[in-house]
C-alpha positions, -999 to +999 in steps of 0.1 A: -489+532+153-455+542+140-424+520+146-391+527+139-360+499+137-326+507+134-303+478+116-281+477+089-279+454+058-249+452+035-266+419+015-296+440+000-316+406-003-310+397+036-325+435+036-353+424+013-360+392+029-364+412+066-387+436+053-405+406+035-405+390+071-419+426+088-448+424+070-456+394+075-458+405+110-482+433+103-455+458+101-457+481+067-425+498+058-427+532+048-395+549+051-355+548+046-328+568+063-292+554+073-304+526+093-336+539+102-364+522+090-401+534+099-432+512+099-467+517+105-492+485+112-507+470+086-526+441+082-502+406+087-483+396+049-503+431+033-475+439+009-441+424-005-416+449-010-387+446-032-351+466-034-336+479-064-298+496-073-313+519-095-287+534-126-296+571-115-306+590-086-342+586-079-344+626-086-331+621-123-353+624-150-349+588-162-351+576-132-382+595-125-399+578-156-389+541-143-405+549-111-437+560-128-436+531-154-434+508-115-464+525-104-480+522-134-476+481-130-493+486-093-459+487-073-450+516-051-418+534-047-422+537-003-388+554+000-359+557-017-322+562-004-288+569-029-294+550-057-314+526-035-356+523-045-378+506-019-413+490-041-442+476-024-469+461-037-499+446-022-496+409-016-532+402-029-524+409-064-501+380-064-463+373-068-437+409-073-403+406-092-387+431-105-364+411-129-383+393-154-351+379-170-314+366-160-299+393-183-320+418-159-307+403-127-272+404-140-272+443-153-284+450-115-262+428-097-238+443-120-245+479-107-243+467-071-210+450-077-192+479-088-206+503-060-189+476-032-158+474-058-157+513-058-160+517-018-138+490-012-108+507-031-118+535-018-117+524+021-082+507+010-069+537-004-078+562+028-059+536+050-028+532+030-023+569+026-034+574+066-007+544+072+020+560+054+014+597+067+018+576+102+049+558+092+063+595+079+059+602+115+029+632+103-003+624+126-039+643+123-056+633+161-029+619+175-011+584+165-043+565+187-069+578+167-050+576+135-046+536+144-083+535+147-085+555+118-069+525+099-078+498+113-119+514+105-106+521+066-089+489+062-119+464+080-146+484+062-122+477+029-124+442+036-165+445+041-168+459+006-149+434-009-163+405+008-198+419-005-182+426-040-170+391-044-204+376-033-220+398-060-193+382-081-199+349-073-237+354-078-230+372-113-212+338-122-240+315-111-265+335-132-242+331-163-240+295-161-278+291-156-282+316-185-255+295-203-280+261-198-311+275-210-299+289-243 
């Protein structure tokens, strides 16, 4: 039987963790859209699944041959969304991680980091400039909607850089522990 959830993660290991937690309940996940995630049964704890912020599209050729090289090592690529690559592999073959070293875990956390960095300018930017068309008096939907309009740009602003220092603040820790074992 199909099932399909709609939720939203912006901690991609919360995201993990719940997927991790679905299967355990017998529920395999087999597809991605904007909140939409589809399961079908499965038997209880079947697979682990793992996330990855891949460097390219999924589409891109180098991207393409990291996908093959995962299947290749017995994990499947269920679904893939922006630069985001959803692997499953069966839980009877043992323990799945991606990132065999801190360096690895770093470079990806790394990736992630500046995506949130990049939105949350981004957000920041689209409500200063929607704020000062406001104060100039110039309004697009009315000065209502144009409020919302900020308010939405500024909080989702805040959103990516809460996640962005949190990637931070992980990048740190994985330094340090890098810096005891060498």
């Amino acid at each position: 039987m199909k099932t399909v959830v709609w939720k939203w993660f912006i901690d991609y290991e919360k995201e993990e963790a719940w997927l991790n937690e679905m299967s355990a309940k017998g529920f395999a996940f087999t597809d991605y859209f904007l909140g939409r995630y589809t399961f079908k049964d499965s038997a209880p704890g079947e697979y682990i699944y793992r996330m990855e912020y891949l460097k390219k599209y999924p589409s891109h050729p180098e991207s393409q041959q990291y996908l093959k090289f995962m299947a290749e090592a017995g994990a499947e690529c269920v679904s893939s969304w922006f630069l985001w690559a959803y692997f499953r592999k069966k839980a009877e073959n043992g323990t799945f991680d991606i990132y065999s070293d801190i360096d690895s875990r770093i470079a990806h956390y790394k990736r992630i980091g500046a995506f949130f960095l990049i939105l949350g300018i981004l957000e920041a930017v689209l409500g200063t400039l929607r704020l000062a068309d406001v104060l100039s008096g110039e309004t697009l939907m009315g000065l209502e909607m144009d409020l919302f309009l900020i308010c939405f740009f500024l909080c989702m602003s805040a959103v990516f850089l809460y996640s962005w220092n949190s990637i931070r603040k992980k990048i740190k820790k994985l330094k340090k522990e890098k810096d005891v074992w060498e």
